[in-house]
Backbone as numpy.savetxt, mean C-alpha at the origin, in Angstrom:
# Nx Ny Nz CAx CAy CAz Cx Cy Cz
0.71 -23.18 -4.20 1.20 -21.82 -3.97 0.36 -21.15 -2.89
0.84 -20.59 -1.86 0.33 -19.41 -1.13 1.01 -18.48 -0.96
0.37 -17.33 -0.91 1.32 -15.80 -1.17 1.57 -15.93 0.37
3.31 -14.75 0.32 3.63 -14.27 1.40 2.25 -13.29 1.86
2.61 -12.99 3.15 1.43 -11.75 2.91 2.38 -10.87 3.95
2.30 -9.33 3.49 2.90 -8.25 3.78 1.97 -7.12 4.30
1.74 -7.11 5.33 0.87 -6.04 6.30 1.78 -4.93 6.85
1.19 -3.76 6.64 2.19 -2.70 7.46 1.35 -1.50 7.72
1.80 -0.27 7.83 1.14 1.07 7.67 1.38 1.44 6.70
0.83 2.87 7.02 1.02 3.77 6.12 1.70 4.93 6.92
3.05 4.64 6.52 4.45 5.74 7.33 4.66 5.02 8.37
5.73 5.52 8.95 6.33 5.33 10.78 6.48 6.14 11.78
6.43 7.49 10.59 6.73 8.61 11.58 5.78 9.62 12.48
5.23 8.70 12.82 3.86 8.75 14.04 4.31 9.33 15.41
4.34 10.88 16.08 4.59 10.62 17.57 3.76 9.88 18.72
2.35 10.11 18.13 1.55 9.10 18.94 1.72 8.00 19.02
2.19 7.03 18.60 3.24 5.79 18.48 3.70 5.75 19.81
4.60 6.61 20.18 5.71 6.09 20.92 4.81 6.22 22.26
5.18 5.28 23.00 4.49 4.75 23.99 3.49 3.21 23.29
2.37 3.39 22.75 1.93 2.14 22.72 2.44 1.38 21.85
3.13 1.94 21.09 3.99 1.04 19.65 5.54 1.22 19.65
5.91 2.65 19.88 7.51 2.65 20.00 7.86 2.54 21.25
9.05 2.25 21.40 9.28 2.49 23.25 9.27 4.20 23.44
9.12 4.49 25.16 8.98 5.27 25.14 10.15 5.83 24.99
9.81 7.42 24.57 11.39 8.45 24.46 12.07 7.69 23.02
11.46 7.12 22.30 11.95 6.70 21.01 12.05 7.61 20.10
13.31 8.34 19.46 13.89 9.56 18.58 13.17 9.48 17.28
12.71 10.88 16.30 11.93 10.27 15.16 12.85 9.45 14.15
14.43 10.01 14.50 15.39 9.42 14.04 15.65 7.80 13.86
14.99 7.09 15.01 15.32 5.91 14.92 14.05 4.97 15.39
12.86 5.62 14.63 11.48 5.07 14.28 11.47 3.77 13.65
12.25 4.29 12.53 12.04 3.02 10.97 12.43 1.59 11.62
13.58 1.95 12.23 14.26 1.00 12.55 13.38 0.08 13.88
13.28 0.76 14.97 11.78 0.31 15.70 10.99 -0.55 14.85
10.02 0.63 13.65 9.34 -0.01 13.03 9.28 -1.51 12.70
10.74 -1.41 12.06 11.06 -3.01 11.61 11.36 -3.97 12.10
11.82 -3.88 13.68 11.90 -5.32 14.24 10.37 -5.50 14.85
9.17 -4.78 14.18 7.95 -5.34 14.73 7.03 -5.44 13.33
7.09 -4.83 12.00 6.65 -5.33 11.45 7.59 -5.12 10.05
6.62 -5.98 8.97 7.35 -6.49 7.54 7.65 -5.59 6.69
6.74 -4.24 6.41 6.20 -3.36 5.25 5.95 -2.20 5.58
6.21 -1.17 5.32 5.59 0.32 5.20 5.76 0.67 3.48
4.51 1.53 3.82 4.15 2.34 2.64 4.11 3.96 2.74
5.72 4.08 1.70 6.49 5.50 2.07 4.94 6.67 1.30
5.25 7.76 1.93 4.38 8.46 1.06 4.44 9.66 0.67
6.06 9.93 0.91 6.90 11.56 1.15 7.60 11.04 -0.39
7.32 10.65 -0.82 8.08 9.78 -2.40 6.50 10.20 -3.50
5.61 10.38 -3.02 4.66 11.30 -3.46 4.87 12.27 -3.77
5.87 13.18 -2.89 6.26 14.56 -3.23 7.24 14.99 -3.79
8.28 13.95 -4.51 9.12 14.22 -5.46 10.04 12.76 -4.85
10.87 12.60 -6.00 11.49 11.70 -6.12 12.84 11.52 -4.36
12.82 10.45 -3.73 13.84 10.71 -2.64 15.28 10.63 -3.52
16.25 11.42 -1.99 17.39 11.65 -2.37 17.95 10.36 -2.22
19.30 10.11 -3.12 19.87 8.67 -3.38 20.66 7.89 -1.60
20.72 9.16 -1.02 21.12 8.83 0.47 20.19 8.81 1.27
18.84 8.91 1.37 17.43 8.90 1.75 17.24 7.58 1.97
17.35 6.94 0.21 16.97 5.66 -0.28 17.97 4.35 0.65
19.29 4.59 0.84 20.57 3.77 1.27 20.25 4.51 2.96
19.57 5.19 3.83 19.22 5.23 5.30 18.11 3.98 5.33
17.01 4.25 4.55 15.60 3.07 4.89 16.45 2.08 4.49
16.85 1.62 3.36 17.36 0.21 3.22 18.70 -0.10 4.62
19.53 0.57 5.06 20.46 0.08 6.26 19.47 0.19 7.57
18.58 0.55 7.53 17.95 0.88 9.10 17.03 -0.66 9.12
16.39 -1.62 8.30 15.37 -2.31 8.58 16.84 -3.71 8.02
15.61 -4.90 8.47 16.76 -5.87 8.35 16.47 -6.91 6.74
16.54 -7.72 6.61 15.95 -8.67 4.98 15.46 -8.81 5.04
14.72 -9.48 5.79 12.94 -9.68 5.47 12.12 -8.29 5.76
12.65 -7.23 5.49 11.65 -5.46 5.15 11.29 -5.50 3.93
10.26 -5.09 3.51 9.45 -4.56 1.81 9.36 -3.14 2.07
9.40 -2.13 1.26 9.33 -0.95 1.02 8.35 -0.67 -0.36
6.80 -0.43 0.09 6.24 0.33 -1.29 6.12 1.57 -1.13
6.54 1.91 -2.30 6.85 3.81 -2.39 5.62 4.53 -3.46
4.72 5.69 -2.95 4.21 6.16 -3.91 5.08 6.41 -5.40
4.33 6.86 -6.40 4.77 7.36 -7.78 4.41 8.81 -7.04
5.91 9.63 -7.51 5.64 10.96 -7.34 4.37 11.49 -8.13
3.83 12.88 -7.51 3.09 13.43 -8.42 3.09 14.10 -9.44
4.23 14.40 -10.09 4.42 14.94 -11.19 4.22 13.92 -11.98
4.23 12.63 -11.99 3.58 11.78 -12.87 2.38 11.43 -12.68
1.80 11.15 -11.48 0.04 11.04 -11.95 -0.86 12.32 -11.17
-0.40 13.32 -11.13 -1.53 14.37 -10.46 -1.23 15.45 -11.35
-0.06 15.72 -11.71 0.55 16.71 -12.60 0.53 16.91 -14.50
1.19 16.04 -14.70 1.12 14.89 -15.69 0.11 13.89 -16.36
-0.68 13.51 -15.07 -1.83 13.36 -15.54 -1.34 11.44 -16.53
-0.07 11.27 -16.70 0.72 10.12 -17.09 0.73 10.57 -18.60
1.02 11.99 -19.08 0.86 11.88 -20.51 1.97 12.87 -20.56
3.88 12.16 -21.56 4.73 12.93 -21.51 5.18 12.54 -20.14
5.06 11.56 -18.82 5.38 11.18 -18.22 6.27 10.05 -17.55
6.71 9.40 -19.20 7.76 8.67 -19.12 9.34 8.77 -18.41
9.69 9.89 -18.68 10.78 10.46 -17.96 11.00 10.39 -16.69
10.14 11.47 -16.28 10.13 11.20 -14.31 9.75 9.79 -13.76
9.23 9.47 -14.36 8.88 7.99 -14.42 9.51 6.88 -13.91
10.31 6.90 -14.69 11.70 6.29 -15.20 12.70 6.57 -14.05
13.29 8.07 -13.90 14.03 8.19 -13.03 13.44 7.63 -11.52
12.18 7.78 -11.04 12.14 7.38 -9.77 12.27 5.92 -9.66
11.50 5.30 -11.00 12.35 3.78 -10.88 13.60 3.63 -10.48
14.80 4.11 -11.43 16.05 4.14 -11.39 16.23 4.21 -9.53
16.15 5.29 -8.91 16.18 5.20 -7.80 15.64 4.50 -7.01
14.19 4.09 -7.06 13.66 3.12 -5.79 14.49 1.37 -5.85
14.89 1.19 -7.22 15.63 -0.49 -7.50 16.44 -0.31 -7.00
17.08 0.63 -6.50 18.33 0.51 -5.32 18.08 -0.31 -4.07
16.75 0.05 -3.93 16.55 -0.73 -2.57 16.77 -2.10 -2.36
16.87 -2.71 -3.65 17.13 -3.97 -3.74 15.97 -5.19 -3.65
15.94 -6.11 -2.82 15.20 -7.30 -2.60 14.48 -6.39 -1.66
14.57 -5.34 -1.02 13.57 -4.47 -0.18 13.03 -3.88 -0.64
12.67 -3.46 -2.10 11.37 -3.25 -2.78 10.16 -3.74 -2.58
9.05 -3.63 -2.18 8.04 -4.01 -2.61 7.29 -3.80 -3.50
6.51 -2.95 -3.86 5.92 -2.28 -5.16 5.77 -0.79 -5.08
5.74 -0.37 -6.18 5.47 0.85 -6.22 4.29 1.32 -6.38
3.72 2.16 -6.13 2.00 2.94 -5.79 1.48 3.81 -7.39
1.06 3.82 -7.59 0.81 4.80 -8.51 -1.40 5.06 -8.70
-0.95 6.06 -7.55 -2.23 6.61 -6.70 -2.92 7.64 -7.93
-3.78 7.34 -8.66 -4.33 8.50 -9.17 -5.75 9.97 -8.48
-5.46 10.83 -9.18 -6.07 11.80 -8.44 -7.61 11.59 -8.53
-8.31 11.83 -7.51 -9.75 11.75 -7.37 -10.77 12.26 -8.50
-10.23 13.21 -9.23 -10.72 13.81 -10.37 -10.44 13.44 -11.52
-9.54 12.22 -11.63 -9.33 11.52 -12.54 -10.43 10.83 -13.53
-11.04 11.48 -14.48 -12.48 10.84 -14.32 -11.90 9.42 -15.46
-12.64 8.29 -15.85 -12.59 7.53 -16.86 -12.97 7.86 -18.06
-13.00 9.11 -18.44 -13.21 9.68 -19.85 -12.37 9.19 -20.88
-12.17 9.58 -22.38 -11.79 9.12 -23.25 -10.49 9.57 -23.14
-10.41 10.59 -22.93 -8.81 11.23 -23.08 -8.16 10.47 -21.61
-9.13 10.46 -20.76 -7.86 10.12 -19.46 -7.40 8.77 -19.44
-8.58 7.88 -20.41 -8.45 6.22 -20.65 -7.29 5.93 -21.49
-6.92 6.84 -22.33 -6.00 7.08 -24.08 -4.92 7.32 -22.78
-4.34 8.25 -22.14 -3.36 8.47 -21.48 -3.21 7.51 -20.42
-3.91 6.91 -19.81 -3.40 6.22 -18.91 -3.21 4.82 -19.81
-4.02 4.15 -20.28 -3.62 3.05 -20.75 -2.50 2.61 -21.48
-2.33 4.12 -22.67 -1.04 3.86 -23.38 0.45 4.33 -22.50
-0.07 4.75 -21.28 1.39 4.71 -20.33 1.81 3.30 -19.84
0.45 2.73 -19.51 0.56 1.51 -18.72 1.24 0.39 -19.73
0.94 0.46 -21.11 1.49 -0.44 -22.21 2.71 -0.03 -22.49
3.10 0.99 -22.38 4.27 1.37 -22.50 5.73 2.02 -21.84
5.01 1.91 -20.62 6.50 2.26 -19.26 6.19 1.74 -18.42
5.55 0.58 -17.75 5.95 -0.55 -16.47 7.20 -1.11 -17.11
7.86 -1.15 -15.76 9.30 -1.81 -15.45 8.88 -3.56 -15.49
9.88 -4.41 -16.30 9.36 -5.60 -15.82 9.56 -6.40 -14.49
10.39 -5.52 -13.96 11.42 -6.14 -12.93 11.06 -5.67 -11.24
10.09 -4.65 -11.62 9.06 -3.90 -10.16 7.48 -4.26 -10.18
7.06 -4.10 -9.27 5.85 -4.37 -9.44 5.18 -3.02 -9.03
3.76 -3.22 -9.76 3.29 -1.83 -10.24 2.11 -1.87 -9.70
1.71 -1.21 -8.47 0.15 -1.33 -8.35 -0.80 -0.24 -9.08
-1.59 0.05 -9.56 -2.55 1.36 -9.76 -3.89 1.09 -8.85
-3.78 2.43 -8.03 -4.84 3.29 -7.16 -5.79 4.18 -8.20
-6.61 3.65 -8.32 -7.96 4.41 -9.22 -8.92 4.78 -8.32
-9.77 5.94 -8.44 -10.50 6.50 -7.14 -12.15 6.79 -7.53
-12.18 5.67 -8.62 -13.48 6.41 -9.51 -13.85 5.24 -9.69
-15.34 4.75 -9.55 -15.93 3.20 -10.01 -15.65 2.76 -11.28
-16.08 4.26 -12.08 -16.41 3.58 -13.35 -14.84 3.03 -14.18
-13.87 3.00 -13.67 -12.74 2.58 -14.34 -12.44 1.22 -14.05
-13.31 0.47 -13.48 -12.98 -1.03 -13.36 -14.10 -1.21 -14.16
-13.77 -1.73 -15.41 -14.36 -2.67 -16.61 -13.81 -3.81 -17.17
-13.86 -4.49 -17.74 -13.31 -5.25 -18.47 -11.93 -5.34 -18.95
-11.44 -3.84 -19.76 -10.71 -3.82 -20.75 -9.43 -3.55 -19.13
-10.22 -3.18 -18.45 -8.77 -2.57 -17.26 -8.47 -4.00 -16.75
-9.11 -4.39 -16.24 -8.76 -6.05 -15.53 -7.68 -7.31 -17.02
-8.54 -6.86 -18.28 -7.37 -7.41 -18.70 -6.08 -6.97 -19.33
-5.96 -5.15 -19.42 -4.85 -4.80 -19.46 -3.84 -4.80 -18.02
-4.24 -5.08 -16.60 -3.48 -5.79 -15.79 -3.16 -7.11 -16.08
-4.33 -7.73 -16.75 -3.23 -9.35 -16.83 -2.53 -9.28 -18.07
-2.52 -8.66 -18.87 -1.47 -8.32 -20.29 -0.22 -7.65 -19.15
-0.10 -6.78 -18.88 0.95 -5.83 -18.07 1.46 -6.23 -17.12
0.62 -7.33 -16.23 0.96 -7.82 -15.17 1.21 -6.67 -13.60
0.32 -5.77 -13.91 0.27 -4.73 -12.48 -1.19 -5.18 -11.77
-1.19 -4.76 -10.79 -2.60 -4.65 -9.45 -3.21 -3.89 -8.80
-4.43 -3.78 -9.57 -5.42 -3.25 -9.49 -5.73 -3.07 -8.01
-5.41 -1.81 -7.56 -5.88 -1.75 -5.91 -7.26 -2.03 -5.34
-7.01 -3.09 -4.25 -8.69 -3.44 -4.12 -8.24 -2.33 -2.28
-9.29 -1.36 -1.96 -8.89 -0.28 -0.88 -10.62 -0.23 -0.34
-10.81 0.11 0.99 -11.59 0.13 1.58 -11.71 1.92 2.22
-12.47 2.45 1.68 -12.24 3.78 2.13 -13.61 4.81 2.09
-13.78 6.00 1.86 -14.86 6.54 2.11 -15.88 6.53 0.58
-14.90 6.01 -0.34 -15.24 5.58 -1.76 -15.55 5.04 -2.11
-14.79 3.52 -1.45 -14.99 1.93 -1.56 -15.68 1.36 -0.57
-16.55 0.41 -0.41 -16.73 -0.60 0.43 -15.84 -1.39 0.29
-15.84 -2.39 1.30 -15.30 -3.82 1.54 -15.82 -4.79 0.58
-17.12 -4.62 0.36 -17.64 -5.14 -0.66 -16.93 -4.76 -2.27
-16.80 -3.85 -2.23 -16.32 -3.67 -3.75 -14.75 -4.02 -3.57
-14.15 -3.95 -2.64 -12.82 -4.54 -2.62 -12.53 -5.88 -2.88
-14.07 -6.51 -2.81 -13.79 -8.07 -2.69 -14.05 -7.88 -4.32
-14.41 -7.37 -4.72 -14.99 -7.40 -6.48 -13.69 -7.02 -7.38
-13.00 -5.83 -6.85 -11.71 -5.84 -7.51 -10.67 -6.68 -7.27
-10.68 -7.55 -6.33 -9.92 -9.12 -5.70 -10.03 -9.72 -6.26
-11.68 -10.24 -6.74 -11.73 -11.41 -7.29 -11.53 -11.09 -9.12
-11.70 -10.35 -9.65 -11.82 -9.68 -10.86 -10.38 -9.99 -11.47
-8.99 -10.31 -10.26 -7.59 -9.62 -11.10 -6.94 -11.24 -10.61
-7.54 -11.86 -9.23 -6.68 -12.53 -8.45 -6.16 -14.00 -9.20
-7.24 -14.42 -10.59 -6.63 -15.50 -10.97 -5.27 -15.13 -11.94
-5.01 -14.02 -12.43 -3.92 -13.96 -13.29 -2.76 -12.53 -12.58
-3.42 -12.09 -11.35 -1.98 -11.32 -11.41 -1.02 -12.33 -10.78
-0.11 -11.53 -10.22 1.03 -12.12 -9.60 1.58 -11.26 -8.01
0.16 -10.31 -7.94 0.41 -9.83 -6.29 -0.51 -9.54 -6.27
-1.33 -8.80 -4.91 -2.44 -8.22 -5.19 -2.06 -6.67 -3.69
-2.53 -6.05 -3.95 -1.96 -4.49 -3.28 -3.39 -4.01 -2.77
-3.56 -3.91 -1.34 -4.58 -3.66 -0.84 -4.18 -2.25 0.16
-5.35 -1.47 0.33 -5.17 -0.47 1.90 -6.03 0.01 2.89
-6.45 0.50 3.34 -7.07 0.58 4.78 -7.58 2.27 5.04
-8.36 2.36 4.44 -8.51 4.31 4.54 -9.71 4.61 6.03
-9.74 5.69 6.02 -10.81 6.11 6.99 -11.53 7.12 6.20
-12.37 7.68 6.89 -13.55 8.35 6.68 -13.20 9.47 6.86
-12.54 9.56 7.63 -11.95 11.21 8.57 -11.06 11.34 9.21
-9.94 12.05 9.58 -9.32 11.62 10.39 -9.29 11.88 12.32
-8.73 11.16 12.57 -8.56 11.24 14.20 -7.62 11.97 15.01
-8.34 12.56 16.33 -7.18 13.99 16.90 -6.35 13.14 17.47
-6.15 11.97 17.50 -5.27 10.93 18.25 -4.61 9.70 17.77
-3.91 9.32 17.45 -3.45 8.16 16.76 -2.78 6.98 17.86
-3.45 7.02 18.95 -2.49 6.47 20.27 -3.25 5.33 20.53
-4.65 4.65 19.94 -5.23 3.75 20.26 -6.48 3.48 19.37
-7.47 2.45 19.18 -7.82 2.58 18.36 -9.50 2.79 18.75
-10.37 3.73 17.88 -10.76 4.25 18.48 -12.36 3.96 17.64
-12.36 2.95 16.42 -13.51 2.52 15.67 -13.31 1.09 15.53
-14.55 0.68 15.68 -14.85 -0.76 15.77 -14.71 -1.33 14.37
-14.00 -1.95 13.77 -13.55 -2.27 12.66 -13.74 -3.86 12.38
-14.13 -4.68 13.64 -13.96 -5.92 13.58 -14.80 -6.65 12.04
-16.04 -5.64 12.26 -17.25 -6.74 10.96 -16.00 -6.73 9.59
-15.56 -5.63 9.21 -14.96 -5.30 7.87 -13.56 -6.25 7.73
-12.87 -6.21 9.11 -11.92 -6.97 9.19 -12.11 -8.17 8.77
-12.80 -8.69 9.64 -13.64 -10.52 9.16 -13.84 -10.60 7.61
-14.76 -9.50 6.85 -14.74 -9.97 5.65 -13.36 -9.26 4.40
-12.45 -8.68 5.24 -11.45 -8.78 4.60 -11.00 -9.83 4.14
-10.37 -10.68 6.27 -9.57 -11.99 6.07 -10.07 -13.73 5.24
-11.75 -13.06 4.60 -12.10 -14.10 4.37 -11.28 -13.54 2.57
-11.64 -12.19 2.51 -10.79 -12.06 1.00 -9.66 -12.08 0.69
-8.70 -12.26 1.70 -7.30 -12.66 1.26 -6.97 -13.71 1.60
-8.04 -14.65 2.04 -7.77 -16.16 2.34 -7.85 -17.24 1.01
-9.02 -16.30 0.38 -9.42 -16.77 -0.82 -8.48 -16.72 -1.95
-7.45 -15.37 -1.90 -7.11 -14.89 -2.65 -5.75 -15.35 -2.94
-5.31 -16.11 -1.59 -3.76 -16.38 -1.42 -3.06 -17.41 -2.28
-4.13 -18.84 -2.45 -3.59 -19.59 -2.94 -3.32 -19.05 -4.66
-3.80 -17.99 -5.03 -4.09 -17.43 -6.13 -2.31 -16.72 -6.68
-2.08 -15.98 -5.66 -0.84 -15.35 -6.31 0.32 -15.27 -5.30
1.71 -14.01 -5.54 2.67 -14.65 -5.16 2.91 -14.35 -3.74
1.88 -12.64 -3.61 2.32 -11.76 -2.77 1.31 -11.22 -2.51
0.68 -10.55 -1.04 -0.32 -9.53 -0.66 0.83 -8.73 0.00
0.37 -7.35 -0.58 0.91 -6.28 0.37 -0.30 -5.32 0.53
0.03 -5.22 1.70 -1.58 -4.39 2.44 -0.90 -3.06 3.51
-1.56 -2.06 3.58 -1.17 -0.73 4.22 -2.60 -0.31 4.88
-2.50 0.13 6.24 -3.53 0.21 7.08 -3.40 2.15 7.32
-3.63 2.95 7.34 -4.08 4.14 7.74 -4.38 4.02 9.16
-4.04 5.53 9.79 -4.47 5.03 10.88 -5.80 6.06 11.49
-5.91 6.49 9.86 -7.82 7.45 9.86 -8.48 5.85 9.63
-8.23 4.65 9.41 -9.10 3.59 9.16 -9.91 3.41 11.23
-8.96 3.25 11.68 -9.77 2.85 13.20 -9.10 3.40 13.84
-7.82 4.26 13.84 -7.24 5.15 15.10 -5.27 4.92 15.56
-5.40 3.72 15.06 -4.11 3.23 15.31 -3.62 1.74 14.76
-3.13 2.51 13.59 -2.62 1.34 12.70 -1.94 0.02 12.97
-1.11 0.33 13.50 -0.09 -0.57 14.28 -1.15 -1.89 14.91
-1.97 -1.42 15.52 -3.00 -2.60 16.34 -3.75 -2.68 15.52
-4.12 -2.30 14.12 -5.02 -2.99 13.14 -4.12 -4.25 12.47
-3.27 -3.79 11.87 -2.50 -4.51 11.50 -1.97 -5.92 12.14
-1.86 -5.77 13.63 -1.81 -7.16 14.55 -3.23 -7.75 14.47
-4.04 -7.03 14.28 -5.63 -7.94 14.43 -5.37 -8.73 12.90
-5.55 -7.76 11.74 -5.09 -8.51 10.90 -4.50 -9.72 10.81
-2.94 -9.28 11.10 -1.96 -10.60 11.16 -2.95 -11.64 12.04
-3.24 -11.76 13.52 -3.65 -12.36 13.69 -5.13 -13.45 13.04
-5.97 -12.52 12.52 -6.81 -12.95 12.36 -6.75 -13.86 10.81
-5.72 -14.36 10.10 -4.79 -14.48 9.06 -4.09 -15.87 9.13
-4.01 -15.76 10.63 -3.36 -17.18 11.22 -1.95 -16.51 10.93
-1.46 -15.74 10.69 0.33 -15.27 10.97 0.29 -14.57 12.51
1.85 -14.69 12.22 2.36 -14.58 13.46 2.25 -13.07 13.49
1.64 -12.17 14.58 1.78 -11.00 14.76 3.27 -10.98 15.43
3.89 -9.74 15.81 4.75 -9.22 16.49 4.50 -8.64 18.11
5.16 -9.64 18.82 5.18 -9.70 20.01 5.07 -8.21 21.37
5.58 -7.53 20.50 5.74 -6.32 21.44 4.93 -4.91 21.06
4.25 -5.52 20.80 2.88 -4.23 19.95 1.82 -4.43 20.98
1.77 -3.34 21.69 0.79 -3.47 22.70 -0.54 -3.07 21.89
-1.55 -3.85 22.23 -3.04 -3.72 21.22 -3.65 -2.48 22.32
-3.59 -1.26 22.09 -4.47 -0.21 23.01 -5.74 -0.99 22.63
-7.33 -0.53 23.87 -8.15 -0.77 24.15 -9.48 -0.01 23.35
-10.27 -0.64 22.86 -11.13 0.25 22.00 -11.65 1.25 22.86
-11.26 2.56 22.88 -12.03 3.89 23.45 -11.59 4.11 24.83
């Protein structure tokens, strides 16, 4: 077995894009579609802010072609609002809607809030959501933003549940600890859901503008490791990580041994 692996951003609807990534004079209207004859995956994040409309959902799925993945945040009325307790409902419905997308699903996000601490009450609510409303038929990543919630009992209520534990590189995480939540989940899940944060963000998104190479390297050594392990990597790059997603993502691919996409011009560091 080696997993597909699914690299993309985070969104499309970038104007700094157009020119080094979209053609130029490219409409925001007909981004996605751009998007997709150059890469596999985006990770929606306006699905954060309430559930999309059912004709929203049937534009992204006609604009990209079959081989597109679509991972969509969990709105926040289920994990920022909600807190996941009494959250079955909304829950539920945004499922109902994102399985429309069909075989262009990828997984769904379910990003918790930074203040989320691992206390007793927030462990009681999240766990007994997680045992009791994953879909079997989607795949479920959870975004945790706090160390102390990777223990034991979490790594094996993902392999009971079968969801993935986000391994993310950000102003929170090292690379190092990403490789720890990798290796912690990678012999028994069945995907593994990675992303790409920055520190701060940038007045420019037109090129890339931080040297990213050391972190990169010991990424591709962690999803090299990780591949023969499960079915699927899906990974989302920010483009507060080095300036311009689009050309992280080709270093990636490349550095991966996949085929990047031909018409992605790599802007010049600085």
């Amino acid at each position: 077995m080696s997993a597909r692996i699914w690299l993309g951003a985070m969104g499309w609807q970038e104007k700094d894009w157009v020119g080094p990534f979209y053609p130029v004079d490219t409409a925001a209207k007909a981004m996605l579609s751009q998007y997709g004859r150059s890469l596999s995956t985006v990770e929606v994040d306006s699905s954060f802010y309430g559930r999309p409309r059912a004709t929203t959902v049937d534009e992204w799925r006609s604009s990209v072609g079959d081989g597109f993945r679509f991972s969509l945040k969990v709105p926040r009325e289920v994990t920022h609002r909600r807190r996941f307790e009494d959250a079955g409902e909304p829950f539920k419905f945004f499922v109902e809607r994102v399985r429309t997308l069909g075989d262009k699903l990828g997984a769904i996000l379910l990003q918790c809030s930074p203040d989320f601490k691992p206390n007793d009450a927030n462990r009681s609510k999240l766990f007994t959501f997680l045992e009791t409303q994953l879909p079997d038929d989607v795949r479920v990543a959870l975004e945790l933003r706090d160390a102390g919630w990777f223990d034991d009992t979490l790594f094996e209520l993902a392999n009971e549940h079968r969801f993935a534990v986000v391994a993310a590189e950000s102003d929170r995480f090292s690379v190092a600890d990403a490789a720890e939540v990798t290796r912690r989940q990678q012999e028994h899940a069945r995907f593994l859901y990675c992303r790409w944060m920055g520190d701060e963000p940038f007045e420019h998104y037109d090129r890339i503008r931080k040297d990213c190479a050391k972190s990169l390297a010991t990424w591709v050594k962690i999803l090299k490791d990780a591949r023969p392990h499960v079915d699927d990597i899906f990974g989302y790059v920010s483009d507060d990580y080095a300036g311009h997603a689009p050309a992280t993502v080709r270093d990636l691919l490349g550095r991966l041994g996949e085929s990047a996409p031909p018409d992605i011009s790599t802007p010049t560091l600085f």
